[in-house]
C-alpha positions in Angstrom: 81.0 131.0 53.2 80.3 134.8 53.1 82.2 136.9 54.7 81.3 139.8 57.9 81.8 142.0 54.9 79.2 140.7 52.8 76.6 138.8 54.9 73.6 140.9 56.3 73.8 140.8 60.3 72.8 141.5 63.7 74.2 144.2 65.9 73.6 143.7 69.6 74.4 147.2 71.3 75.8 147.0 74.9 77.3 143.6 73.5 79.5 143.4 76.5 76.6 144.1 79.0 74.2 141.7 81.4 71.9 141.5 78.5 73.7 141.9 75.8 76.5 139.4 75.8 73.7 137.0 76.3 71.9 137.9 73.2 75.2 137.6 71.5 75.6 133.9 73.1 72.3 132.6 71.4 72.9 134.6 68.3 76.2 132.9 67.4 75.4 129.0 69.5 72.4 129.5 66.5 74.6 130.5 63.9 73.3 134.0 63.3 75.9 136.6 62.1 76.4 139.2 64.8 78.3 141.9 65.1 79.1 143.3 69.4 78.6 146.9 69.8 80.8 148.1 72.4 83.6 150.5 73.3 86.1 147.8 73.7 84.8 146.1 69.8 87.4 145.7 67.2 84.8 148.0 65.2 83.8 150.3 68.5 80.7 151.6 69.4 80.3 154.4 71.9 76.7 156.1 72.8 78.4 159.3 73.4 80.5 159.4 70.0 78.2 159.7 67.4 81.1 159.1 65.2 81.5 155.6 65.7 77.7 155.0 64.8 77.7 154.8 60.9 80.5 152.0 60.9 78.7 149.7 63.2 75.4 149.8 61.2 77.4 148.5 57.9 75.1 145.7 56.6 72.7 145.3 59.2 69.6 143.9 59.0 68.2 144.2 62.8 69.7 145.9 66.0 69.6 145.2 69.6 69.4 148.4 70.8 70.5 148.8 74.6 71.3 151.9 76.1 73.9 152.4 78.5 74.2 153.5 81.5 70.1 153.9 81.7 67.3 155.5 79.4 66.7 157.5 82.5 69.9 159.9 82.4 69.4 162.8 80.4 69.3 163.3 76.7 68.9 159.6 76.1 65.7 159.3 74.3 67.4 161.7 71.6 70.6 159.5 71.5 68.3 156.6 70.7 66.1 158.5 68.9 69.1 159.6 66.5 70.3 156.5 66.1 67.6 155.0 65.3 67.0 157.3 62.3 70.7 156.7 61.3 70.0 152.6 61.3 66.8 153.4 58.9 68.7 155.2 56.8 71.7 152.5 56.5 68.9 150.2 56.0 68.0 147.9 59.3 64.9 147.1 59.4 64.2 145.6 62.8 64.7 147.2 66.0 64.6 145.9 69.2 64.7 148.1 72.1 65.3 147.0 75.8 63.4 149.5 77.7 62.3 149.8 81.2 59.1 150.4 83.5 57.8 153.0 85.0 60.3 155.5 83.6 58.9 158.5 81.3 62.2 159.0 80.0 62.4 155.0 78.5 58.8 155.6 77.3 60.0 158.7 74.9 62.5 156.4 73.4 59.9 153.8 73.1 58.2 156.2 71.3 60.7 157.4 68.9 62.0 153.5 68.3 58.2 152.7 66.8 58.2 155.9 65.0 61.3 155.2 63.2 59.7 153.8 60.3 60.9 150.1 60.2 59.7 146.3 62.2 60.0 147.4 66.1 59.6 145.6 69.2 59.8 146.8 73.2 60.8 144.9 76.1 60.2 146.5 78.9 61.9 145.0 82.0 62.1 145.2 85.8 64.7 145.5 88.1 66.8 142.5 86.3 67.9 139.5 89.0 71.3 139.4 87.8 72.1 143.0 89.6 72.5 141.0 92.7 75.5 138.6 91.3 76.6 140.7 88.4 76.6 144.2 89.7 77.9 146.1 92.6 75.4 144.2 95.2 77.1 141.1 94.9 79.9 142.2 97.1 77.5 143.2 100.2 76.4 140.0 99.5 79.2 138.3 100.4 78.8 139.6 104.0 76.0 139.0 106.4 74.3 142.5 106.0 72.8 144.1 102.4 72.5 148.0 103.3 70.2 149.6 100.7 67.0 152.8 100.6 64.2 149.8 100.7 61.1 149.0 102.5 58.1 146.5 102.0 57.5 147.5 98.3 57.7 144.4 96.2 59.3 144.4 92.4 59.0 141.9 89.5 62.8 141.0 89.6 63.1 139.7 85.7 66.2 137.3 84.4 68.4 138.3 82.4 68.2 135.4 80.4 64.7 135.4 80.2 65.1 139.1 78.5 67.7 137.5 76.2 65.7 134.6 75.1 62.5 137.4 74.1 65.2 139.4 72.3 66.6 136.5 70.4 63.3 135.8 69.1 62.0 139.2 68.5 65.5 139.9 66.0 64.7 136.3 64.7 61.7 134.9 64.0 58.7 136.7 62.4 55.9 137.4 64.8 57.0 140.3 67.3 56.9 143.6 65.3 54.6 146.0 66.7 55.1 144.0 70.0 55.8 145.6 73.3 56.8 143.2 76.2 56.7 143.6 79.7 58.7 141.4 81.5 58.6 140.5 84.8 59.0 137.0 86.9 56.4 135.1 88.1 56.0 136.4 91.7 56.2 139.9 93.7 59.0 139.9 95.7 60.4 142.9 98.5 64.7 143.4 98.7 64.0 141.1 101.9 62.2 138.1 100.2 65.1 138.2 97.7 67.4 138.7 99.5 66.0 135.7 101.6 66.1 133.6 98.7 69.7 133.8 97.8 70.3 133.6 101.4 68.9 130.1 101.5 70.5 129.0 98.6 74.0 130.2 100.0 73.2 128.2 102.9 74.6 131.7 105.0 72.6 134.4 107.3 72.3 136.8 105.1 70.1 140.6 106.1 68.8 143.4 104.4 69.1 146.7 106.7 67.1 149.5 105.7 68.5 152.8 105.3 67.3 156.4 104.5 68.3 157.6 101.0 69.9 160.2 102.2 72.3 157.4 104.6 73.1 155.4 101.4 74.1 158.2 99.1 75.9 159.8 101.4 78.0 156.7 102.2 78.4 156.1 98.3 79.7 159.3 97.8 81.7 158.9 101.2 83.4 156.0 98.9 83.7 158.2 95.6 81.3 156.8 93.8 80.9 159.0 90.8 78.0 161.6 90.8 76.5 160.6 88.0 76.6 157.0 89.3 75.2 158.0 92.9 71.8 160.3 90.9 71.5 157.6 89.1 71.3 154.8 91.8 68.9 157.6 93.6 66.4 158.0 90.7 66.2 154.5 90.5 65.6 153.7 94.3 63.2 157.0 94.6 61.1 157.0 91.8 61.6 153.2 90.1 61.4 151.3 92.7 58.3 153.4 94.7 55.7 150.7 93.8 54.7 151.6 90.3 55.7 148.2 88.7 54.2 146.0 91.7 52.3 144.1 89.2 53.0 141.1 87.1 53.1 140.7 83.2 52.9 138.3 80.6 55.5 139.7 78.1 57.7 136.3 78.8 54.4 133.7 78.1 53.3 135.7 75.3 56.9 136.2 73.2 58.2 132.6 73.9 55.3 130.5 75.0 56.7 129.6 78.2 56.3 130.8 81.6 59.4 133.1 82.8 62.2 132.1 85.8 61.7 132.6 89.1 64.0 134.1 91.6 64.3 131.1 93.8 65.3 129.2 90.5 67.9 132.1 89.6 69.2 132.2 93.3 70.2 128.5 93.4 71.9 128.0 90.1 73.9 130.9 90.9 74.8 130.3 94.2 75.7 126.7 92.4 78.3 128.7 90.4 80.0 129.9 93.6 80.0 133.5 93.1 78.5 134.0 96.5 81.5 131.5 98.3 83.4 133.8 100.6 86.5 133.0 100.2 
């Protein structure tokens, strides 16, 4: 058997992250050589460091290329942007880029990915399902009262898996280049309706209070949350989230044949896993 050292692979940047580790899950159940691109890697990866970039991209054929903390913080589009031209040059020649709606700042790396020169694909996602069991709102959620800068304006909530599944095919199978995905569940839903989901799989009250933006960043910073962390949460709930991507897509049907999750669906086989138990 060839060797890491020897055998074209996969890198799946953000390896460690909600999508990421679970492109890295199919990849190896399927027997695909993959390499995890991450700070904590035995070969690390860091989005700031520009020197750790070359190493990772030793015999790769196709990247996953996720960008953390967001494509909407500044001088992301040029970090992707630059690394995509490094990958070319090492000699990828798939990229597939997990990008997100309504942002102008994903769209210019979107933009840059399909000018690179080699196979590309886009998925562009919504607000992704798992924030509310993997992320910082699973611990309101373990109370009776969810506290976020809200109203009636309803999102396309996406899974997770559903995003890793499209990846896994778009680094794999032939088919996808030139492809941009948006990806979305099957219904519009508000916070509330969501949040009302998971509160009936729970089997507990569970409420979504309103508050101004101003309210919730203050009380975030109030609990030193970094800055960064708090513009970031703001852009998202301000601009994001302001009713641009209230409509539904196909991205899901047309990459894998097969209709996408819905939230209901996500909301019960997680709360089957327990991770919204109090203790």
């Amino acid at each position: 058997m060839t060797n890491e050292q020897e055998q074209k692979m996969i890198l799946v940047l953000c390896g460690t992250g909600k999508t990421g580790r679970r492109v890295v899950e199919r990849l190896r159940r399927g027997g695909v050589p993959v390499r995890v691109g991450s700070r904590s890697a035995a070969q690390p990866f860091d989005w700031t460091d520009r020197t750790t970039w070359a190493a990772v991209l030793q015999n790769v054929d196709a990247v996953y290329v996720s960008y953390y903390p967001d494509l909407a913080v500044p001088g992301a589009p040029e970090a992707v942007g630059a690394f995509a031209d490094l990958a070319v040059a090492s000699g990828v020649s798939r990229l597939v880029l997990l990008s997100g709606r309504g942002e102008e700042q994903a769209q210019a790396a979107e933009k840059l990915i399909e000018s690179a020169g080699v196979d590309w694909t886009i998925l562009r996602s919504s607000w992704f399902s798992q924030n509310f069991s993997e992320d910082y709102l699973r611990e309101p959620l373990l109370g009776s009262e969810v506290v976020l800068p809200v109203g009636a304006v309803p999102e396309p909530f996406v899974d997770a898996d559903d995003i890793a599944d499209v990846a896994v095919a778009a680094l794999t199978e032939d088919g996808h280049a030139g492809q941009l995905y948006e990806l979305t569940e099957p219904r519009l839903l508000t916070f509330a309706d969501a949040i009302g989901d998971i509160s009936r799989a729970t089997g507990r009250r569970i409420d979504l209070v309103p508050v101004s933006i101003e309210g919730y960043t203050g009380a975030l910073t109030a609990e030193d949350v970094p800055v960064e962390v708090v513009g970031l949460l703001t852009y998202l709930f301000t601009t994001v989230l302001d009713g641009r991507n209230a409509q539904l897509a196909d991205g899901v049907q047309r990459a894998l044949s097969r209709p996408p999750r819905d939230f209901a669906d996500y909301a019960k086989d997680t709360a089957a896993t327990g991770i919204w138990d109090r203790e």
